[in-house]
Structure formats: C-alpha cells, structure tokens
N, C-alpha and C positions, 0 to 999 in steps of 0.2 A: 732483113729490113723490108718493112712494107711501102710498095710504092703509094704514089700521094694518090689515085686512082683507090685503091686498096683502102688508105686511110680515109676517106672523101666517104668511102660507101659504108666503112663501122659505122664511121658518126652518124648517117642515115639512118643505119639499121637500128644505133640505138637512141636516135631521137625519136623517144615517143616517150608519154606521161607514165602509160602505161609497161613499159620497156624499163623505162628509170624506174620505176618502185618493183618490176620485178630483181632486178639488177643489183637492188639494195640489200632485198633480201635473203637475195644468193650472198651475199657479201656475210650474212651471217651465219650460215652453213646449208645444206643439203636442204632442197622440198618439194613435193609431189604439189600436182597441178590443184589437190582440192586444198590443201594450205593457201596458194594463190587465190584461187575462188572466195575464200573467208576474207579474208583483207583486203582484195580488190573489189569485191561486191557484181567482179561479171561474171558472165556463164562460163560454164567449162570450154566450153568449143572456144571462144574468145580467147580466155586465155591459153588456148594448145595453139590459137592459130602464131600468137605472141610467141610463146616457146617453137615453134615450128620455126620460124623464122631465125628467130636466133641461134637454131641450132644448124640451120641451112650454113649461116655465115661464121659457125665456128664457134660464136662467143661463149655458148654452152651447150652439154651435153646431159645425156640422161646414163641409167643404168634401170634394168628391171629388179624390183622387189616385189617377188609376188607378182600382181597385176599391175600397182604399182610401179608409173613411172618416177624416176626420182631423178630433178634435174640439179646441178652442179656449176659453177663459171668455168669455163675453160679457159680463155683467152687472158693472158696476164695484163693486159693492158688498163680493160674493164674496171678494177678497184683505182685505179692513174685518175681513169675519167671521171668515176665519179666523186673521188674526192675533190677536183678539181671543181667539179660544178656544185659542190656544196660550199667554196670557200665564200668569205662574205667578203666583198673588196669597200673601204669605205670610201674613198675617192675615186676621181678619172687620171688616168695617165697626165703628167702637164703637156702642154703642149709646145709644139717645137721652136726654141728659135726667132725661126724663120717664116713663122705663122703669120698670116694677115689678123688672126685674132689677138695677137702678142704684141704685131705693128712693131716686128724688131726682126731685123737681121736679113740674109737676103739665102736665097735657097741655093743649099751646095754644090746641086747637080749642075749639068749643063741645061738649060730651059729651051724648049723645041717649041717652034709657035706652029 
C-alpha cells in the first residue's frame, strides 16, 4: 500500500496536460518517443524530458528496439486515474444537512470556538 506521501507525489508527477495525453496513449499499447513527437507537436528532448520523469517515479518504463526506445505503463494504478478523470459528473455533491446554505440542521461534531 502506498503511503499518502507516495500517493500525493503520483498525482504531481502525472498532473501535467502533457503527462495525461501521454498516459493515454500508453493506455492503448507500446510507443517510441517519435510517435509522441507527431501528436504532441513538441520537440523530442521535451518529450524524453516527460518520459524521463515518469520513468524516474515508476509510472513507465521502456525496453530497446533497435535504437528505439519503446515506452510501456508500468504502474497499475495509471488506467484507475485516468479513467477517473475522464468521467463527466453532471451535478455537485448535495450538500450537507447541516449546511448554512440548506439553513437546516445543526452540525454533528462537537463545535470548538
């Protein structure tokens, strides 16, 4: 189990725009850095600096082909999160109770002034 330290720094590593569409694409199998290059539209070095990182923190790894590096998702977690972040929620949570916005109920806990 990863501690919340552990989990705190994934989601760092892979919030970025560019991090999420690479992430995606791993999701649909195996691809070398110039695949990335065509559909991200930035330079090689840019995106190796992105794969470099990710691979620092575990989330993927490579293999050689050739000259050809070919990277992979490692981490099982990875497909979890980004399905999650592509879900579409149509509402907000209601709110509680005990809400001053609801102007009903009074709060469970004990209240500390």
């Amino acid at each position: 189990m990863r501690s919340i330290g552990k989990r705190v720094e994934l989601l760092r590593v892979v919030a970025h725009p560019v991090r999420i569409r690479i992430l995606d694409e791993l999701l649909k199998g195996v691809k070398c850095v110039s695949d990335f290059e065509e559909f991200l539209s930035i330079s090689q070095p840019n995106v190796s600096q992105h794969l470099s990182l990710l691979r620092q923190y575990g989330v993927v790894d490579y293999y050689m082909d050739g000259r050809l590096r070919c990277y992979f998702l490692k981490d099982p977690i990875i497909p979890d999160i980004l399905e999650v972040l592509k879900k579409d929620y149509m509402e907000e949570l209601p709110a509680p109770a005990c809400c001053p916005v609801t102007k009903k109920g009074t709060y469970p806990g004990e209240r500390r002034r």
